[in-house]
N, C-alpha and C positions, 0 to 999 in steps of 0.2 A: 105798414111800410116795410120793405127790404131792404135793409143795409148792407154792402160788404165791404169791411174796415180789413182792409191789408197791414200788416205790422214788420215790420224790419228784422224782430226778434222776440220770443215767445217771452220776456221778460214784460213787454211792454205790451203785448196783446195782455197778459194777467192784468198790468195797470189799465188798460181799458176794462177788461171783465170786473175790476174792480168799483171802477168809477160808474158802471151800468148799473149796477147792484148797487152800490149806497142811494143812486137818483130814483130806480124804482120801488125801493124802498121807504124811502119819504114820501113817493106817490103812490102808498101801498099797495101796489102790485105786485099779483104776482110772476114769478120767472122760472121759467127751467130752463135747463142748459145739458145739450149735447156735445159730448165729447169723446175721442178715444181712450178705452181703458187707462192708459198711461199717463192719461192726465186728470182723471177723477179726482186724485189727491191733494194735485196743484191749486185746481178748482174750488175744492171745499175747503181750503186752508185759504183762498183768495176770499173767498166769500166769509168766510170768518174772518180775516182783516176788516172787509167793510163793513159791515154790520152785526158782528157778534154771530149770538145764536138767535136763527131767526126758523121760523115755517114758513116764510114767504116764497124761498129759494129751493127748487133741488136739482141735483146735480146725477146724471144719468150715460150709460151708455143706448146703444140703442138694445142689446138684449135685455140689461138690469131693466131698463122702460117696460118691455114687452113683457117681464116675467112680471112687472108689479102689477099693470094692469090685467093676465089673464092666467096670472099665475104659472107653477111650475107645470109643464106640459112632460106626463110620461113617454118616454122613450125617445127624448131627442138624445142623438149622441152630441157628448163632447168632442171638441178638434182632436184632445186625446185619444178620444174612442174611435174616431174614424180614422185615425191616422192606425191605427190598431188593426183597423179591420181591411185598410189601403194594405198594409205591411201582410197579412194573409193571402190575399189578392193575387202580390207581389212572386210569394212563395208557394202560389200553389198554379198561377202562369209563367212560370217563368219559360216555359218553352214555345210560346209564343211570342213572347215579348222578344221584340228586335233589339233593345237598347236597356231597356230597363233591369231584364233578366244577369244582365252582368254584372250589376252592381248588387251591393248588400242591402237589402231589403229593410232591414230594421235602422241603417242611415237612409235610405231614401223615402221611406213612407210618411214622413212628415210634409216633405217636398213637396212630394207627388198629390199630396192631400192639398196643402196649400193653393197648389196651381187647380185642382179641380172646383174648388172653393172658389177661387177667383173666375172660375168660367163660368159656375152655376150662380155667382153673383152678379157677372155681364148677361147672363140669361142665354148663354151658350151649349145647345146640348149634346151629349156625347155623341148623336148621329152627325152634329157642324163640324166635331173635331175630328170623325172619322174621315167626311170630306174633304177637310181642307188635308186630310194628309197624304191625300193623291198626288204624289210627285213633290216636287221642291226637297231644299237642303236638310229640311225641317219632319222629311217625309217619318223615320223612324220614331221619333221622338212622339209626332202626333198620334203617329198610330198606336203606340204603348199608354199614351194620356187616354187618348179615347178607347181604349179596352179596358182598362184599369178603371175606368169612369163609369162602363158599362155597366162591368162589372161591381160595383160599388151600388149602382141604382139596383141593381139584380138582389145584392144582398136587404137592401132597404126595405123593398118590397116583400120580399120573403120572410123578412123577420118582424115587421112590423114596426121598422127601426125608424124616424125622421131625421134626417142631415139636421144640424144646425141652421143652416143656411136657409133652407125648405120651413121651420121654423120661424126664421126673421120674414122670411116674405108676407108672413103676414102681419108686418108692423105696421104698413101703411092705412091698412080697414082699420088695426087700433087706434091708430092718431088721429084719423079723421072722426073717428068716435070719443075721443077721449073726452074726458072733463077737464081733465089735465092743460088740456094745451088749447083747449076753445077758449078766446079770449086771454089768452096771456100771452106774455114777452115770452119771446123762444129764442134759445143762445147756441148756435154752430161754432164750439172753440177747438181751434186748432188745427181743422182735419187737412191731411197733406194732401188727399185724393178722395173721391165717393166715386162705389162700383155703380152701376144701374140701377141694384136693388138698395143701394142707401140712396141714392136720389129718386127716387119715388116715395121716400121716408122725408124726404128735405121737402116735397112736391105737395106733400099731403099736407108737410107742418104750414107752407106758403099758405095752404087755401082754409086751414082752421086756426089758427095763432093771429092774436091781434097785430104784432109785430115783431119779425123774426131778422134778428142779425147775426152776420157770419164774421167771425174773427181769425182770420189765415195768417199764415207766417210767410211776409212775400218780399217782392218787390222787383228792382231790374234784372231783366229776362239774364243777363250775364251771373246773375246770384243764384237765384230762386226761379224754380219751376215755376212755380205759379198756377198748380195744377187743381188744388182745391179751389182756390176763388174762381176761377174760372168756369168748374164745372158748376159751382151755388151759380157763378153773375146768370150762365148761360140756361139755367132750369129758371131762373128769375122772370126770362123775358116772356114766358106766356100769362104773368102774373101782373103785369105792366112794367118790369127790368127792377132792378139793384140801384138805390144811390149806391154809389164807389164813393168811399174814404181812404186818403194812405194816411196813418200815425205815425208822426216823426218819432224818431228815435230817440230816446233819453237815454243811453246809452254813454258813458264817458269817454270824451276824445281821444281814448289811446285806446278802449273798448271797439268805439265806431270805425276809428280809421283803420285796427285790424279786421271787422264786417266787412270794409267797403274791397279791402285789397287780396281778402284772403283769396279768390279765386281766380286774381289777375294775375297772370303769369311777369307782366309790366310792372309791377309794382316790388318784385325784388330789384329794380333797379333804376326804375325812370322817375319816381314818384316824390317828392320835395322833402327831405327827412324833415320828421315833426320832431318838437320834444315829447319823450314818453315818460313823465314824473311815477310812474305808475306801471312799470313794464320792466323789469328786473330777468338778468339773463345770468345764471351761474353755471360752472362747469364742474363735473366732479370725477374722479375717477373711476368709479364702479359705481350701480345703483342703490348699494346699501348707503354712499356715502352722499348719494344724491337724497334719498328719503330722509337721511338725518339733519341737511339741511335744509330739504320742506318740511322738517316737523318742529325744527326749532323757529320756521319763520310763523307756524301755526300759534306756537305758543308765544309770540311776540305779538302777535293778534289780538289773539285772545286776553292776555294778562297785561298789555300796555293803551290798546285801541278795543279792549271792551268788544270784541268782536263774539258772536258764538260759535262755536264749531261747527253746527247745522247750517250756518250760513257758509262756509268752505269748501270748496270742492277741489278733488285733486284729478287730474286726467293723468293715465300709465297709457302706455302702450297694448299692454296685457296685462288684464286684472289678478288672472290667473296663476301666471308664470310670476309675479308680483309678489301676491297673497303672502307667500310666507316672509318675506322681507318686511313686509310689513307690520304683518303680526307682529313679528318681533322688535323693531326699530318703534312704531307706534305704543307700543305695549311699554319700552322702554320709558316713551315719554309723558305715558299715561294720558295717550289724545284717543279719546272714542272716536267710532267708526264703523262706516256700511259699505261695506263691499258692493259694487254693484255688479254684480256676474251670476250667471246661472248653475246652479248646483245640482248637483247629481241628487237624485231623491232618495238613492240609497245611503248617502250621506248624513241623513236626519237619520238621530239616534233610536227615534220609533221605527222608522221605514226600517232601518238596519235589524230592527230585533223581529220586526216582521216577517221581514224576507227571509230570516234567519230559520225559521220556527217552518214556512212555508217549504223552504227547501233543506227541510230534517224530512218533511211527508214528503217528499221529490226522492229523496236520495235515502231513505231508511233509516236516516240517522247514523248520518256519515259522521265521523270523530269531529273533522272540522265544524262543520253544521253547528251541530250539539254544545260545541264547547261555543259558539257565538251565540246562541240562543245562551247556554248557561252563565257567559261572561257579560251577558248585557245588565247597565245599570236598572232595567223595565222588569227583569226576572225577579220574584217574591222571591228571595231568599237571602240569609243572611249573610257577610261577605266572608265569616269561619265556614260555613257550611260550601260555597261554591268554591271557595280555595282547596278546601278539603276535598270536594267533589272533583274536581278538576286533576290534582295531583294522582290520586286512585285513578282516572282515567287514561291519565298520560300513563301511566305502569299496567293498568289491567284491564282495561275497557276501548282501548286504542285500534275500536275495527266499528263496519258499520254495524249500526244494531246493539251496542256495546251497551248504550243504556237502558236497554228494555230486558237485556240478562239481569235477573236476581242476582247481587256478588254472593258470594258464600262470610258468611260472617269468620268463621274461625280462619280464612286467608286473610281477610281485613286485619285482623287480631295479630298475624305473624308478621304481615307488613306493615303494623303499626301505624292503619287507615280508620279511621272514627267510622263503625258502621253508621251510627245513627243518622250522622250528616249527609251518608254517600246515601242513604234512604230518603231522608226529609227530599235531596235536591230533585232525586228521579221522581218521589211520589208529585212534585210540584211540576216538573217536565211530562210527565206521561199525562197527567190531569190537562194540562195546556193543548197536547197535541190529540188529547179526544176530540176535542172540541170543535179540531178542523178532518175535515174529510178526505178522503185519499180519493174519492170517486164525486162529480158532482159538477155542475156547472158554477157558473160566476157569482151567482145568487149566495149558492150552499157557502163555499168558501167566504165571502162578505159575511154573512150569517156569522158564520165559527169565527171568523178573526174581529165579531164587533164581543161577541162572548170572551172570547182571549183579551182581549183589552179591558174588559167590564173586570171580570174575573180577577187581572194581575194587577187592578188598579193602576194602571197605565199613564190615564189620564193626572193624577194624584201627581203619583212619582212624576210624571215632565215637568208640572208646578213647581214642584219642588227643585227639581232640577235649575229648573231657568233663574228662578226666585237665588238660588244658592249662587248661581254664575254671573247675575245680572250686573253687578258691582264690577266685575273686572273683565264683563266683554269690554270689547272683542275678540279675546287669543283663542284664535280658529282651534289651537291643542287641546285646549281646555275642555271645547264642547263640542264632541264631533261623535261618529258613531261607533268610535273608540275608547268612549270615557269609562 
């Protein structure tokens, strides 16, 4: 049988995925359940409410699916890596490119990848996108996607590379193969939309799955698209169709009645005022002064209604522009906390001592360079010896290449510079930058920076790191690629 149970709010598609799971679990069956990365978590935190720890249940995207049953496949890029090799593409047509050449290439190559991704997932191919870019408003734009795209398939080929995407296509021969999914409950949660090649993944689970249900986040067309249940109900119908379920909303009346109005423009004004016992509006004069009275309503939560902090959430306008008020003001109140915003990768105090070490062999060992590879908490060395090393530098070593000069001892001695120290720090800096290559491709360098990490004990020291910080996250000061 086909289900698709429409839900009002993702809180209560979970209380369905929860109730499905404790019932097939009594009827010991078993269940897998598909879902967007971003809900994996939700998932198996759902599934642990209902039934503990169980092997009945697992919980899957569709690549983690495909990597368990056939394993890791060499040479598929990641979105990273083709956004990579988009961004080359970019900068090495740009005089062709009608539209795209004007922009910066290393912000647009993620874009640009995405939308190519989405075409090779409607099974659209660069020759469709060239034609369709014959004339209309849209004419540049196509024509830069479909060379960009061509291009992209050009390099595939020649390098032996596979898309991502080119990878999933063959999830459908898995599923209809699998052990996995012949005969068991199969669970579609969340999805907002399926391109072509995830509904030939939906098409294959209909025709091996004892019974497969889809749990979307829906409902009147005035709220909700409605765009995943619609594309499951309408792959359903060569299958015999979809029962349709809607689940009402459990949801609390000052909860539902902001669902039902937030996107009626009528409702700031025509709508019968409810009472809101539960709906509280404060004003404050600056946003530090607004945090400190959501942190002290946290803590009235917490320490009067028993509430946990994990159950809380706060909504900012910008997480970012935020971040440091918070730090601070939370920090004050000693309330833990997860920022939810995307962070620079150079930001991690690894990345940072990486990148650091990687562009000393970029630039020669530039002062600046040198002195972030020496000031990183990841560098073996003692913090008398890098203070010492470092001050000697700022006086006598303050050009590129400065560390790879032997100092002369009897200068050290007049400036009252510890040789042994300004030695120990170089012999442990020159030992690290052997290790990486000045000449070589992606491989070599990967090679040398898993040695530099093995080497400096990297991995050790983060331990230790996080272990030492862990008690007074979250003050972003604390543990950043500054520490």
């Amino acid at each position: 049988m086909i289900k698709s149970i429409v839900c009002p709010a993702l809180s209560v598609a979970l209380e369905q995925l929860k109730n499905i799971i404790a019932a097939n679990e009594r009827a010991q069956k078993n269940t897998l359940i598909f879902c967007e990365d971003r809900l994996t978590l939700a998932a198996e935190r759902t599934v642990c409410a209902a039934v503990g720890g169980t092997f009945g249940v697992s919980v899957f995207t569709f690549a983690r699916f495909l990597s368990s049953e056939r394993g890791k496949k060499s040479g598929v890029l990641s979105s990273q890596g083709s956004a990579m090799v988009v961004r080359r593409i970019i900068e090495e047509n740009k005089e062709k490119l009608k539209l795209f050449g004007k922009f910066s290439a290393a912000a647009s190559a993620a874009a640009v990848y995405d939308t190519i991704a989405l075409l090779y997932s409607s099974k659209i191919s660069a020759d469709d996108a060239m034609r369709a870019a014959a004339g209309g408003m849209l004419e540049s734009k196509l024509h830069d996607i479909a060379l960009v795209y061509s291009k992209y398939n050009e390099y595939l080929s020649e390098n032996g590379k596979t898309d991502r995407n080119a990878y999933l296509a063959e999830l459908p021969e898995v599923i209809v193969s699998s052990e996995k999914i012949a005969g068991s409950e199969v669970i579609f949660l969340g999805f907002r939309s399926f391109t072509t090649s995830a509904l030939d993944c939906v098409r294959a689970v209909f025709g091996s799955a004892k019974n497969t249900t889809g749990l979307f986040i829906g409902g009147g067309e005035d709220i909700y698209v409605n765009e995943g249940a619609a594309a499951f109900e309408g792959a359903a119908e060569r299958f015999g169709g979809a029962v349709y379920e809607f689940a009402e909303s459990t949801l609390i009346p000052e909860a539902e009645l902001l669902r039902r109005s937030l996107f009626n423009p009528e409702s700031f004004y025509s709508l019968t005022p409810s009472p809101c016992g539960n709906v509280f509006i404060a004003e404050a004069s600056d946003e530090e002064e607004e945090l400190e009275f959501i942190a002290a309503k946290i803590k009235r939560h917490v320490l009067d209604d028993g509430e946990r902090y994990a159950k809380i959430s706060v909504m900012v306008p910008d997480v970012a522009a935020a971040e440091r008020d918070i730090a601070r003001v939370f920090s004050q109140y000693r309330i833990p906390y997860y920022a939810d915003r995307r962070r620079k990768l150079s930001e991690h105090p690894v990345c940072a001592f990486i990148n650091d070490y990687i562009s000393c062999v970029l630039s020669g060992c530039s002062f600046k360079d040198t002195d972030g590879v020496v000031s990183s908490p990841f560098f073996p060395a003692t913090r008398e010896d890098k203070d010492a090393y470092r001050n000697y530098a700022l006086r006598l070593a303050n050009f590129r290449g400065g560390i790879k000069r032997e100092p002369k001892k009897e200068i050290l001695a007049d400036k009252k510079f510890s040789y042994e120290s300004v030695q120990r720090v170089r012999s442990i800096f020159l030992s690290g930058l052997s290790l990486l290559p000045a000449r070589g491709g992606a491989s070599a360098v990967c090679d040398g920076l898993r040695k530099l990490i093995k080497e400096f004990g990297v991995e050790d020291k983060l331990k230790e790191l996080s272990e030492k910080f862990k008690d007074s996250y979250p003050t972003a000061g604390q543990f950043s690629g500054r520490v």
